[in-house]
N, C-alpha and C positions, 0 to 999 in steps of 0.2 A: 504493500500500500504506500502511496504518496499522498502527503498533504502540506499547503503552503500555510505558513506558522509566523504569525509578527507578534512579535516581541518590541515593548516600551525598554528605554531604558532600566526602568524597575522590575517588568517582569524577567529581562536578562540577569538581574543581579538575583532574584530567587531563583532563578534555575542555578545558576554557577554557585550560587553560597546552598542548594540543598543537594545538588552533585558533591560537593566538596564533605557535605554531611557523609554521605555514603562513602564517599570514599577514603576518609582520613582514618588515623586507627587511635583512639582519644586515649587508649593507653599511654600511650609518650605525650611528653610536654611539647605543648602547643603555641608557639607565642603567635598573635593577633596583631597586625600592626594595625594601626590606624585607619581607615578610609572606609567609604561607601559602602561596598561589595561585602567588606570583613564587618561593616555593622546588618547586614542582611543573612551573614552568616553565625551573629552570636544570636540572632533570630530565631533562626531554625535548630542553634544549640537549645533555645530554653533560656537565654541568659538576656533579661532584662537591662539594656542599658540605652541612654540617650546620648548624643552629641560622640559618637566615637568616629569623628572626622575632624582632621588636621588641616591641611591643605584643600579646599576645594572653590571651584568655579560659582561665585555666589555675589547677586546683587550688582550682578552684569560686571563683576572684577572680579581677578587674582585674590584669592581672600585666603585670610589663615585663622582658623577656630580658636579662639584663644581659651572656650571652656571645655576643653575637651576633657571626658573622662581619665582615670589612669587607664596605663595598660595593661590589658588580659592576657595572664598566660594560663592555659588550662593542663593539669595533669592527671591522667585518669580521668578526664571526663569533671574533672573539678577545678575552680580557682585556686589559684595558688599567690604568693605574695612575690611580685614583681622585684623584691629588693634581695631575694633568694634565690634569681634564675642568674643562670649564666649561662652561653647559647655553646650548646657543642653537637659533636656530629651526629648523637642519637637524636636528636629533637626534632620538631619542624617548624619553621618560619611561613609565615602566611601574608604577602606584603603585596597592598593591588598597585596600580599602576595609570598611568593620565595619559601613556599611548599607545600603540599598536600598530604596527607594520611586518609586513609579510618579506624577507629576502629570499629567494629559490625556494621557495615556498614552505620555509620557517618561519614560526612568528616570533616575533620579540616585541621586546617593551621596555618604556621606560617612566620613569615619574621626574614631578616638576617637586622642585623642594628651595623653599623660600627661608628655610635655617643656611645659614652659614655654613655649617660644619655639614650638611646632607642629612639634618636630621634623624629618621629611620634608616634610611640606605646608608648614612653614616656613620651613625652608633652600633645597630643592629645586622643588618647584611651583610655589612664585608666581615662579621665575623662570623655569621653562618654561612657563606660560602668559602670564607679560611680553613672553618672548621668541618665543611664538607655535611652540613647539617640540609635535610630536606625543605626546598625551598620553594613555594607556589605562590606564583604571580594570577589570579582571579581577575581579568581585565574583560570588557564587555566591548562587541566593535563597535560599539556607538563612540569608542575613544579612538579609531582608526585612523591613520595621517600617512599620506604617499612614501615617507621615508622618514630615519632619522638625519635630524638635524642638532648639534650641539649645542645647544642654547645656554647662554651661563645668566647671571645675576647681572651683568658688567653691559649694563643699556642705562642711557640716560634717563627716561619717562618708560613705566610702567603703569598699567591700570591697573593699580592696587601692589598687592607686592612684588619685587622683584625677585623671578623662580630662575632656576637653572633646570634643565631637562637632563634628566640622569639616567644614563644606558645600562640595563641590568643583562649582565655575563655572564650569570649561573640561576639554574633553577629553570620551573616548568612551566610554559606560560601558559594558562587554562584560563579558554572561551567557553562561549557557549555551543561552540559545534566538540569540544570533548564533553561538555555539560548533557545534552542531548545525547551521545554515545551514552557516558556512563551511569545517567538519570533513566536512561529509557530504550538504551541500545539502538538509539537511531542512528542514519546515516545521515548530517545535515550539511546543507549548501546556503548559501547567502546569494539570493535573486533581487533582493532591492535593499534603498536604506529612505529613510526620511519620513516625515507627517508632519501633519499640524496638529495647534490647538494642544489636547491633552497627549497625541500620537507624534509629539516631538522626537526627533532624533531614534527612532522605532528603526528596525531592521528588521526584513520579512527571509525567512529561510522557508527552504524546500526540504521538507524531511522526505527519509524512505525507510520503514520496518514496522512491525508487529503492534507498539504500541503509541500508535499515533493520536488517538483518539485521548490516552491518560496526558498525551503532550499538550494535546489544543487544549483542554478542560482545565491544564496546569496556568496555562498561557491566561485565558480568560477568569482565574481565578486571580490571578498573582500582578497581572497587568498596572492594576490601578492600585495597589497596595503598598505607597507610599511609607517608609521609613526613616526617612531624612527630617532631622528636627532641630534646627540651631538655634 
């Protein structure tokens, strides 16, 4: 079976944040970075939290959360006290991303970071990929851009604050077409992008297998269920 499947940019972050449910192993310490996707995935943990966004696109500028909760690390499936972790190669690191580009038909990614020092990709990533720690990047193609480009801090006028675009060299980059695989075992493609109104920034994929129907039902369930609250 085929069917054509659009996706809001909120219904793509419930798919990839309850793929990501399925497929993480809550046994090992989990650390959470920051951002959108990873609060649509403490969602579907169970774990009540508001404002867990740092950097994000807001009020038509470069904006940086300045009440952002602390940050989660889960062990066993439970919080644990962030002053107690320290990231090594058994763990996984969970850190989303502000772009997406395809080279020979890899994806990668990378995030804007308006800290000095690189923030999360600074504090936290380069030591779990030092440390050779599992690393998943949860990006949605509504972040999609023809190529990397270097962007640093080092511009005269920014609207709102000034980010550096930071290229990430290790770890997994997971979409919504692994999200569909390993949510539903579909095969998915990407046949359009765009909407208005409340279907802003929506991407319409073409699935193909078995359970298509628990796909669309997910899609029309999950669409309009807004998580974002600053």
């Amino acid at each position: 079976m085929k069917a054509q499947v659009l996706l809001t940019p909120t219904g793509a972050k419930h798919l990839i944040a309850k793929a990501l449910l399925k497929k993480l192993n809550l046994s090992r310490r989990i650390y959470i970075a920051y951002g959108s996707t990873n609060m649509y995935l403490l969602y579907h943990l169970g774990i009540e939290v508001s404002n867990y966004i740092a950097g994000c696109n807001f009020k038509h500028i470069l904006n940086v959360n300045e009440n952002r909760a602390k940050p989660i690390v889960l062990h066993n499936g439970k919080l644990i006290d962030i002053k107690d972790f320290e990231i090594t190669g058994e763990d996984i690191f969970i850190k989303g991303a502000n772009a997406l580009w395809y080279e020979n038909e890899v994806k990668h990614a990378a995030v804007l970071a308006a800290d000095k020092n690189g923030g999360t990709f600074g504090n936290f990533y380069i030591k779990a990929a030092c440390r050779g720690a599992e690393v998943i990047i949860p990006v949605g193609h509504e972040k999609l851009i023809p190529f990397y480009y270097p962007a640093t801090q080092n511009v005269d006028i920014a609207m709102g604050n000034k980010v550096a675009l930071l290229r990430f060299f290790y770890g997994e980059v997971y979409t919504e077409i692994e999200a569909f695989r390993d949510l539903f075992d579909l095969k998915a493609h990407i046949i359009a992008a765009g909407g208005i109104l409340d279907t802003q920034g929506a991407i319409i994929f073409e699935v193909e297998g078995e359970n298509i129907k628990h796909a669309v039902e997910f899609a029309k369930k999950y669409n309009a269920l807004v998580l974002e609250k600053l």
